[in-house]
Kinemage of the C-alpha trace (Angstrom):
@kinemage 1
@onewidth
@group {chain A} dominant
@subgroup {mainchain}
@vectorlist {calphas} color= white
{ca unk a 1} P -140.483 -99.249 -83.407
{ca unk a 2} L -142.000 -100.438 -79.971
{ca unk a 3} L -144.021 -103.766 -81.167
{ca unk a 4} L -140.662 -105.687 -80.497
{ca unk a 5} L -140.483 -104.423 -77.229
{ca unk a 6} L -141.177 -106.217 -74.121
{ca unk a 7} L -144.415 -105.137 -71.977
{ca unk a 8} L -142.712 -105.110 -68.908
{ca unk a 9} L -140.880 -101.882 -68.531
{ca unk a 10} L -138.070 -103.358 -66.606
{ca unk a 11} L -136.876 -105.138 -69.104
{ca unk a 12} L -135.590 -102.743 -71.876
{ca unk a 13} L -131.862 -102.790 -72.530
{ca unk a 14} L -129.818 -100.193 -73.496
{ca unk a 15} L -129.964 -100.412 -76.871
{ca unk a 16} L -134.074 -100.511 -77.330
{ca unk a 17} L -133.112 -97.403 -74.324
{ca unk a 18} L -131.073 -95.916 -77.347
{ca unk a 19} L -133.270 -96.498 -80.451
{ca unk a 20} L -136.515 -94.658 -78.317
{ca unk a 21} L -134.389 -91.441 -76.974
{ca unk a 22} L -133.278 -90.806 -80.466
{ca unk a 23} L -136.267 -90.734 -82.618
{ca unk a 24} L -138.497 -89.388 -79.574
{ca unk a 25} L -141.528 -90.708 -81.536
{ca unk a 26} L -144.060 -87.411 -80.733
{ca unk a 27} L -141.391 -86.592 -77.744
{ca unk a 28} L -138.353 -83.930 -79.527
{ca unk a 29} L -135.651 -86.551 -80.793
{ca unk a 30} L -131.885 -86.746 -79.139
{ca unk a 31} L -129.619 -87.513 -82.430
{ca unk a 32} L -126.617 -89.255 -81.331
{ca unk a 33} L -126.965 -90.303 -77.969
{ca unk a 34} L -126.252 -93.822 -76.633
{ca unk a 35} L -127.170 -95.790 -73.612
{ca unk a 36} L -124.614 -98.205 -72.185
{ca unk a 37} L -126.274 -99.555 -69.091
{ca unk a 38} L -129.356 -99.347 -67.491
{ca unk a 39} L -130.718 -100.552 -64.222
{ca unk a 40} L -134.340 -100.554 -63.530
{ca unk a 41} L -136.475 -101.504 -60.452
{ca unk a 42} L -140.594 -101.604 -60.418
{ca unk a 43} L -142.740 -98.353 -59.556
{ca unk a 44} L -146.193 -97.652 -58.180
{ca unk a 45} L -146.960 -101.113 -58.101
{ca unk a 46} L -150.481 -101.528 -56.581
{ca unk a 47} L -151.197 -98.060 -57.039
{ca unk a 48} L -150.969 -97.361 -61.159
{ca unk a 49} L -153.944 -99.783 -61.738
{ca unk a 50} L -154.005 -98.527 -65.851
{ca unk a 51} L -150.173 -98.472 -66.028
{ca unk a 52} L -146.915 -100.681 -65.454
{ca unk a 53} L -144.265 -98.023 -64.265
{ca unk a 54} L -140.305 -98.604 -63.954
{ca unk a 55} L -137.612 -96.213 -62.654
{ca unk a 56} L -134.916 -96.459 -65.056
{ca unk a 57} L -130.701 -95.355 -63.878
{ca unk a 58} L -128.881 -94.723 -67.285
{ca unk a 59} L -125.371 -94.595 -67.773
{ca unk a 60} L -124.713 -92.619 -70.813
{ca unk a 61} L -121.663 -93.472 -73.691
{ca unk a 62} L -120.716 -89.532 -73.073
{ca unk a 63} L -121.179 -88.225 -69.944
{ca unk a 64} L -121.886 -85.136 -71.089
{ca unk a 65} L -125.063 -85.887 -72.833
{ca unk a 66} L -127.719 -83.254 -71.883
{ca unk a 67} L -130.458 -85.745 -70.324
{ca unk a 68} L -130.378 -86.895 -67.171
{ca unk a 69} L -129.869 -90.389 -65.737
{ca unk a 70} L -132.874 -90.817 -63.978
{ca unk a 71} L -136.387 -91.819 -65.846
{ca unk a 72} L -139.791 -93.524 -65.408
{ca unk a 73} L -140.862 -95.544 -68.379
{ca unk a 74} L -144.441 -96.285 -68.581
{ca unk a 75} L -146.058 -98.818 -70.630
{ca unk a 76} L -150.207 -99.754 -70.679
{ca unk a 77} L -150.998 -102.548 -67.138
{ca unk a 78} L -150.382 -106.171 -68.068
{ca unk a 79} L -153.814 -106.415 -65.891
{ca unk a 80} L -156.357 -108.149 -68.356
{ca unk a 81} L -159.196 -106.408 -66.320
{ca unk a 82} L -157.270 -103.355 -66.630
{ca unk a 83} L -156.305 -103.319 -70.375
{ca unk a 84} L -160.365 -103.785 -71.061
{ca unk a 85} L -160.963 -100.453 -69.141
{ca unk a 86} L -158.064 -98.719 -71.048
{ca unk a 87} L -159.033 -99.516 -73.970
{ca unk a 88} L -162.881 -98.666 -73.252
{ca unk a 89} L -161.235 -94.978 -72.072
{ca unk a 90} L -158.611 -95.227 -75.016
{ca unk a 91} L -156.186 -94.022 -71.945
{ca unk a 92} L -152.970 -94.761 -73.841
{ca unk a 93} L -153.621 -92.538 -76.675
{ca unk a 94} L -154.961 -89.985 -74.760
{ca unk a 95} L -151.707 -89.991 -72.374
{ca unk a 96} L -149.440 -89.772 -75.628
{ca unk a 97} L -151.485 -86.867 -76.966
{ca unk a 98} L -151.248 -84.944 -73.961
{ca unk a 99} L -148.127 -84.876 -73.365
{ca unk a 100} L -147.302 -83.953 -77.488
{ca unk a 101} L -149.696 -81.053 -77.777
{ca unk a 102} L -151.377 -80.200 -74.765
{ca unk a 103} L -148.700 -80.374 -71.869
{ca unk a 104} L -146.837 -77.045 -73.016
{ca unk a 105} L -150.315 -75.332 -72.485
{ca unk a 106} L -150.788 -76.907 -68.996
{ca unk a 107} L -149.177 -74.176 -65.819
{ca unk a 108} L -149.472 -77.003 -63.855
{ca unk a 109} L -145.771 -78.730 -63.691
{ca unk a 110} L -145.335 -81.767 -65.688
{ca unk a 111} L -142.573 -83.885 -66.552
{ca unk a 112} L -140.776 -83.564 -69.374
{ca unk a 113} L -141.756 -86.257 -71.632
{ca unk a 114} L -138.175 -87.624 -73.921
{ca unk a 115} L -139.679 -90.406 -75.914
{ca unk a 116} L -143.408 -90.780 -76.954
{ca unk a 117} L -144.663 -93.622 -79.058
{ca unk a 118} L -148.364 -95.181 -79.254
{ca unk a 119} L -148.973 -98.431 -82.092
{ca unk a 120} L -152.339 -99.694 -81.690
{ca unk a 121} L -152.468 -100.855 -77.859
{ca unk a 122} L -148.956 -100.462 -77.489
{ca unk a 123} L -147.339 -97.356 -75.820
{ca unk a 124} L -144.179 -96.427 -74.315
{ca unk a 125} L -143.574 -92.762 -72.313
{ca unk a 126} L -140.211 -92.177 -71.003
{ca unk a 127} L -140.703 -88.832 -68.962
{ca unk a 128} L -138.494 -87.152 -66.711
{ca unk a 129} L -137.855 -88.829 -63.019
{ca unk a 130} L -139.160 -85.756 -60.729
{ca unk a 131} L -136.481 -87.343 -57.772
{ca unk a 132} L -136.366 -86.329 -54.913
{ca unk a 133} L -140.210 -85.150 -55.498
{ca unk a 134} L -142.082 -88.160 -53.732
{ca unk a 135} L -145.898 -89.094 -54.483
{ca unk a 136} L -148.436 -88.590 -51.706
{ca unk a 137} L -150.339 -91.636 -50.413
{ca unk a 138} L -154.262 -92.350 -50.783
{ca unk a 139} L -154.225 -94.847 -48.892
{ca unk a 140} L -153.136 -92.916 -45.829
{ca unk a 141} L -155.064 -89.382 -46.847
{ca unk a 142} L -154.073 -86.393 -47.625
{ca unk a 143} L -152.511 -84.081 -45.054
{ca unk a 144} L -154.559 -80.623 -44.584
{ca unk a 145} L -151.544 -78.704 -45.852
{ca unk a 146} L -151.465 -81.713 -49.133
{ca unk a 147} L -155.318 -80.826 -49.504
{ca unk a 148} L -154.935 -77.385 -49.646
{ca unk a 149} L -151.837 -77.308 -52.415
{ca unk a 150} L -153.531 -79.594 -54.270
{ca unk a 151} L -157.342 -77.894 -54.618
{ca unk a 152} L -155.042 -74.463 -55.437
{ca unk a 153} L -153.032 -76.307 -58.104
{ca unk a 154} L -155.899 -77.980 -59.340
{ca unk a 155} L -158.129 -74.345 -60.102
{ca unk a 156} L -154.224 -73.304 -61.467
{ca unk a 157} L -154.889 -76.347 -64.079
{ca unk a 158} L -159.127 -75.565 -64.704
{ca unk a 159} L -158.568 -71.423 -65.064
{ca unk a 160} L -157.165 -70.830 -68.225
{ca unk a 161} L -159.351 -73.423 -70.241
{ca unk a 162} L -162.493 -72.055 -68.191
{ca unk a 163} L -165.257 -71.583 -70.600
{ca unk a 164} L -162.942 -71.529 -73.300
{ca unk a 165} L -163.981 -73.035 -77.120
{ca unk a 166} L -161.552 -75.900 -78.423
{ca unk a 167} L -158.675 -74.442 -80.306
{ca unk a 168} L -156.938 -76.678 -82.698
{ca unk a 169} L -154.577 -77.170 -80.187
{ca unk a 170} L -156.925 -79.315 -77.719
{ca unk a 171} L -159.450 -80.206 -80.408
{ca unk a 172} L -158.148 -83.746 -80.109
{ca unk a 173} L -158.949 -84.039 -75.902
{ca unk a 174} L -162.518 -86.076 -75.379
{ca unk a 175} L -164.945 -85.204 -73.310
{ca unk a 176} L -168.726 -85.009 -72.437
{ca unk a 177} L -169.519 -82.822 -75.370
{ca unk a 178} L -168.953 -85.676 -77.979
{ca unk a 179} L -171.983 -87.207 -79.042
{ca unk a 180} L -173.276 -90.456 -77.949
{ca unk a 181} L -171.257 -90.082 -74.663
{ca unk a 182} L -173.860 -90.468 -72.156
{ca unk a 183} L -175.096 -93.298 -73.937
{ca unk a 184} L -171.990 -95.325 -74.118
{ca unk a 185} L -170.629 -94.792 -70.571
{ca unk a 186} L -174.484 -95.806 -69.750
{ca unk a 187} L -174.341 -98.756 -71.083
{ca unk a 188} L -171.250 -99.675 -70.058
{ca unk a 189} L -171.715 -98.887 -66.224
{ca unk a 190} L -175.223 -100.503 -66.432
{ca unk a 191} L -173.409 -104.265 -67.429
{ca unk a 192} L -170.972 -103.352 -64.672
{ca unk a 193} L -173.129 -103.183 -61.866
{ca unk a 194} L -173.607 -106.910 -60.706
{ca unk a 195} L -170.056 -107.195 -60.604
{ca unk a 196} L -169.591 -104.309 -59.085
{ca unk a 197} L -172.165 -105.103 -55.956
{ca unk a 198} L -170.683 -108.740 -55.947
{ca unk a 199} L -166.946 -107.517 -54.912
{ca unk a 200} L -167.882 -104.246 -52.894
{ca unk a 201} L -171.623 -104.011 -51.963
{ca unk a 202} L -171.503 -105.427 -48.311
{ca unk a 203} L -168.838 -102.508 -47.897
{ca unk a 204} L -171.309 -99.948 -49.108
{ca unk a 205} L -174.407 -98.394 -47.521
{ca unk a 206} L -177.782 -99.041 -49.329
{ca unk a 207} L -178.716 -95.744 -49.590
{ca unk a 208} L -175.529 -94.905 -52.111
{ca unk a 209} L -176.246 -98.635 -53.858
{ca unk a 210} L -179.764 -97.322 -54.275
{ca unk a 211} L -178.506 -93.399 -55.835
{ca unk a 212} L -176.278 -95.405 -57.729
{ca unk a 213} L -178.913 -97.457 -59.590
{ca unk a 214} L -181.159 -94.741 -59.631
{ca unk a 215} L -178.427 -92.447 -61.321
{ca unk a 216} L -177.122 -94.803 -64.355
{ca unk a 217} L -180.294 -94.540 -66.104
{ca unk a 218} L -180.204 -90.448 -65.523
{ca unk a 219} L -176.226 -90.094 -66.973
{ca unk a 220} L -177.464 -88.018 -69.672
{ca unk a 221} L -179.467 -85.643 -67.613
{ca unk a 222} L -176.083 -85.292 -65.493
{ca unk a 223} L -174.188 -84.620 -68.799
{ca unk a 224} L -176.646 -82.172 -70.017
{ca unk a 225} L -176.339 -80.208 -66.025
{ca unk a 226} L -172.551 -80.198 -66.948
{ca unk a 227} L -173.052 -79.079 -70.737
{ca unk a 228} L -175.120 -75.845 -69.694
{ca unk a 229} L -171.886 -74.609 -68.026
{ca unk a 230} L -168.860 -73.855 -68.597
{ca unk a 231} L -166.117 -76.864 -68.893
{ca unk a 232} L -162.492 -77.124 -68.763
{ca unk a 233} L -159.824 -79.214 -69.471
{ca unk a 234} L -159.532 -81.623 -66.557
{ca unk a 235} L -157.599 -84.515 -65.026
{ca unk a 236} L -159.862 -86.962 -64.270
{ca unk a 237} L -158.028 -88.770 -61.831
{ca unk a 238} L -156.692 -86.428 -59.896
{ca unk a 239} L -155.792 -88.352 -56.697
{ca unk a 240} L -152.325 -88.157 -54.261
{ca unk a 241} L -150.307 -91.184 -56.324
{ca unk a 242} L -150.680 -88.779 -59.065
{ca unk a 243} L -149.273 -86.021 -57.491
{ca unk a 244} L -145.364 -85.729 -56.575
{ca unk a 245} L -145.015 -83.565 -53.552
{ca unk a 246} L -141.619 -81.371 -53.595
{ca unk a 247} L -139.961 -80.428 -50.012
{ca unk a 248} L -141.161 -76.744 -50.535
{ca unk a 249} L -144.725 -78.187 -51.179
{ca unk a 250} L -144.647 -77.395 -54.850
{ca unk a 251} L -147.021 -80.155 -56.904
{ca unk a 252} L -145.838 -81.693 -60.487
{ca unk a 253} L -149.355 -83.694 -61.874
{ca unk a 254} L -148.356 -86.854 -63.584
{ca unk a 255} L -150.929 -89.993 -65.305
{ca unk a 256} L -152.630 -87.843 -67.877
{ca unk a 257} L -154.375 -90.696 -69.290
{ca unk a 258} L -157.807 -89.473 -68.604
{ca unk a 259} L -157.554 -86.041 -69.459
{ca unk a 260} L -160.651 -84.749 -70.800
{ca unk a 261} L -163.253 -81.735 -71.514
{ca unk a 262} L -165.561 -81.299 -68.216
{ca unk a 263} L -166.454 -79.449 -65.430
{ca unk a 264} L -164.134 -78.872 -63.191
{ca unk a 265} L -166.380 -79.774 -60.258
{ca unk a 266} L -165.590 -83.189 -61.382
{ca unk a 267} L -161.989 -83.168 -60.411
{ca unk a 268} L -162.490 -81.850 -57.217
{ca unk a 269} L -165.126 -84.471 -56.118
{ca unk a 270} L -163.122 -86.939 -57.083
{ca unk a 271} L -160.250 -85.415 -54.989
{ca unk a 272} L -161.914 -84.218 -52.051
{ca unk a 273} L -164.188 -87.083 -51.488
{ca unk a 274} L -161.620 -90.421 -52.457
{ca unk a 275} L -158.438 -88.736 -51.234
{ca unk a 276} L -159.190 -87.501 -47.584
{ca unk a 277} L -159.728 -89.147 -44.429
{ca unk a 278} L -163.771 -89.025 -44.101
{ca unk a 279} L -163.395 -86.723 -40.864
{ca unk a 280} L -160.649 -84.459 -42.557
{ca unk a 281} L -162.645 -84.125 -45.360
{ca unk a 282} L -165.751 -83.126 -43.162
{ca unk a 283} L -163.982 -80.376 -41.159
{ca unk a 284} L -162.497 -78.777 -44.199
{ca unk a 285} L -165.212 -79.295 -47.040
{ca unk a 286} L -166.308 -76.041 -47.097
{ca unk a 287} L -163.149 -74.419 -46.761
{ca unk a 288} L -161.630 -76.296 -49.961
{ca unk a 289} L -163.976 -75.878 -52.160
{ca unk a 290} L -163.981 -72.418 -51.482
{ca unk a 291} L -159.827 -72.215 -52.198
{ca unk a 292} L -160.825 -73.817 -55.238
{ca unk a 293} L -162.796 -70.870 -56.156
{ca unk a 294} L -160.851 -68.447 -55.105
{ca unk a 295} L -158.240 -69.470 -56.463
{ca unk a 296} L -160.462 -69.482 -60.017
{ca unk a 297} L -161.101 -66.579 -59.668
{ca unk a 298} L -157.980 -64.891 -58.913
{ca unk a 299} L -156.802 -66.730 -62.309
{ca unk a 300} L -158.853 -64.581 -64.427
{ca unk a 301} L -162.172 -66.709 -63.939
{ca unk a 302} L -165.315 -64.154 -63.427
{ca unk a 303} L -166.494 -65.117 -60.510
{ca unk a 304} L -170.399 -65.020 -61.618
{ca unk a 305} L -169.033 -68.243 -63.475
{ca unk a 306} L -168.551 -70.235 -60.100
{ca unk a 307} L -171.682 -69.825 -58.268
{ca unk a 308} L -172.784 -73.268 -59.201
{ca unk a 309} L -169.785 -75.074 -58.537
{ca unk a 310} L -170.348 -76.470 -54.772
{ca unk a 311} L -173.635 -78.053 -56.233
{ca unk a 312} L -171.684 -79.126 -59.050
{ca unk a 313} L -169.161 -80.692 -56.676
{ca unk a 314} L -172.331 -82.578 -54.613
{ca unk a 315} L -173.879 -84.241 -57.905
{ca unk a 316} L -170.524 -84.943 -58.884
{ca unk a 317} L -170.021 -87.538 -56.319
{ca unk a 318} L -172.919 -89.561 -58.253
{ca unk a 319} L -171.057 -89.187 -61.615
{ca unk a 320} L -168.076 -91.053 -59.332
{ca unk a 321} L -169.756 -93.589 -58.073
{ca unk a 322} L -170.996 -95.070 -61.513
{ca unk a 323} L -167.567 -94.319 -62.715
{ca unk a 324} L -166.014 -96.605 -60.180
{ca unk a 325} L -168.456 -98.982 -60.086
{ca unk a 326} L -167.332 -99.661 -63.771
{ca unk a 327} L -163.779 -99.304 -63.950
{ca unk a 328} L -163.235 -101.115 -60.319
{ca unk a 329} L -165.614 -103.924 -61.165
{ca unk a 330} L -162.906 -105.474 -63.896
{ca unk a 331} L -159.455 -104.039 -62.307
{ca unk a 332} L -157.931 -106.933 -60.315
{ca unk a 333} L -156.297 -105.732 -56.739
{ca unk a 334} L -153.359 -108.656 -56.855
{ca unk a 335} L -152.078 -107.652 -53.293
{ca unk a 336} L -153.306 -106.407 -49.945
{ca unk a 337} L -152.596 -102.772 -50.603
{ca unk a 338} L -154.367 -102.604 -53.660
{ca unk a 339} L -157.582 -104.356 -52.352
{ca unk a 340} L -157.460 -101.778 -49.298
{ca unk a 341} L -156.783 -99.204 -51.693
{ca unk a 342} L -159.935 -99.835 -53.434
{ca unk a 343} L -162.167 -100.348 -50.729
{ca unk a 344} L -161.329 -96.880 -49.262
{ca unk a 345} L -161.563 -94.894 -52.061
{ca unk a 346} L -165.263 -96.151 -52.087
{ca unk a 347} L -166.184 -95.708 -48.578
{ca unk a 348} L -164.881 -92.467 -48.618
{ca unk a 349} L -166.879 -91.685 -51.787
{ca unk a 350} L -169.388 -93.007 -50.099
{ca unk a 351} L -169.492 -91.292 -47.192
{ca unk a 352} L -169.171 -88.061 -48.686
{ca unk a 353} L -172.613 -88.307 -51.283
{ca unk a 354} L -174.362 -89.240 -48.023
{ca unk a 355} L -173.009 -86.340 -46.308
{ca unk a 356} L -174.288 -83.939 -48.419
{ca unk a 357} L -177.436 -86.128 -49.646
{ca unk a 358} L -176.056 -86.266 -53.599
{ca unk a 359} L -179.339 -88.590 -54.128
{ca unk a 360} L -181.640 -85.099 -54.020
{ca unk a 361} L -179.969 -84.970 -57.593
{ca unk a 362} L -182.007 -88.019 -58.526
{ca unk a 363} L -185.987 -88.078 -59.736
């Protein structure tokens, strides 16, 4: 159904519109309804670097359909260097699967998800527009209040898969416990790292350059640290543009694409240390990371199970940096925002392993 389509989301008409919200693909279908105009504008452009995002307005043959007017369709990037890291991370898969079996399990708010369809490296998700919900801004940093509803929403999203075996449910999600995955991210951020140095190595101290080298060869011991405890379901990019901040400060988590089994010390590296402004994130360190926990444990997580999470957080920040140094080394940053974008996330990253001397983690 969606290998005629276009790959710019902007550019489906109301009757491609009509053919997707009727069979739903994975998504519940609508039988009988009919789109007789749509107007659609570019989204998150410069900021959905694995993703090509349109807001869609839909006028509806009856106006007393049951949907509502206002969507975001996403399709995969139309970035070459981007479609090579989402189809390394199968992404687009991923994202449909989630939001088919796993996104009824998540208490973290979603959107609802009205048409689901994945053919080979072709996808299309029509969810829900959260309006007037508005996304925060990495760029800028989070706010301390932004910090603090997102580490809380974030344990909300780790408790109830804490330590828990797959159920058939989730048996699909990927994550460090498949075989061979050590070995294949390895490799992959080991051919990365000349490019990688060539676009952002004067920006970054030699110290990190040097933990980062030193760690790509030592993956696997990292993934057998994070084996030996327990793992949860995480997001795996769990950064402001993916969160949509309501006016009473409640969070709806969108871009599932990376969702995977880990620990959740992942997450809140990556949040924590690419997300805040590097003296915000300083003062309140400690402080967040203990929310987090607390907030684990008062979901039902015993807390003799977190003890090891604030070094998990620490040698988490090396995990990042190979991470980025692969997937940023290929994405293209076509405007100024993007480029910036990029460039802070790292410094920040950065800045935080040296902080708390993430390199000790190294032999």
């Amino acid at each position: 159904m969606i290998d005629h389509l276009p790959d710019d989301p902007t550019q489906l008409t109301a009757e491609s519109l009509t053919s997707l919200f009727r069979d739903g693909g994975l998504a519940p279908s609508n039988p009988g309804v009919e789109v007789v105009s749509v107007t659609a504008e570019p989204l998150a452009e410069g900021s959905a670097f694995l993703g090509s995002l349109a807001r869609l307005n839909i006028t509806w043959a009856d106006p007393d359909t049951v949907l509502p007017n206002r969507f975001v369709a996403k399709f995969p990037t139309r970035d070459p260097g981007g479609r090579t890291v989402g189809k390394m991370l199968n992404v687009w898969a991923r994202e449909a699967q989630f939001y088919a079996h796993l996104a009824p399990l998540v208490p973290t708010p979603v959107p609802a998800c009205r048409a689901n369809f994945i053919s080979g490296d072709r996808a299309v998700l029509l969810l829900d527009d959260m309006y007037p919900a508005s996304p925060g801004d990495q760029l800028v940093g989070a706010s301390a209040d932004q910090a603090h509803a997102a580490v809380e929403a974030l344990a909300q999203l780790h408790a109830p898969f804490w330590g828990s075996s797959r159920t058939s449910a989730v048996e699909w999600v990927p994550g460090l416990d498949a075989p061979g995955t050590s070995e294949a991210l390895g490799t992959a951020i080991a051919a990365s790292l000349p490019r990688f140095v060539e676009r952002f190595g004067d920006l970054l101290p030699d110290r990190g350059l040097g933990w980062l080298h030193a760690f790509v060869p030592e993956l696997g011991r990292w993934r057998d640290d994070v084996l030996s405890k327990p793992l949860t379901i995480a997001h795996a990019d769990y950064r402001l543009e993916n969160m949509l901040f309501g006016s009473d400060g409640d969070i709806t988590v969108i871009d599932w694409q990376t969702a995977m089994f880990t620990g959740g010390a992942t997450d809140v590296s990556f949040f924590l240390a690419t997300n805040l402004e590097v003296d915000l994130r300083r003062s309140m360190e400690s402080e967040l990371v203990s929310a987090y926990v607390d907030t684990l444990v008062g979901h039902g997580v015993d807390v003799s199970a977190t003890h090891h999470i604030r070094d998990d957080y620490e040698y988490a920040h090396l995990w990042w940096m190979g991470m980025l140094a692969n997937n940023l080394s290929s994405i293209e940053t076509p405007d100024e925002r993007s480029k910036n974008l990029f460039e802070t996330m790292l410094t920040r990253l950065y800045s935080a392993a040296v902080d708390v001397d993430s390199g000790r983690f190294c032999r």
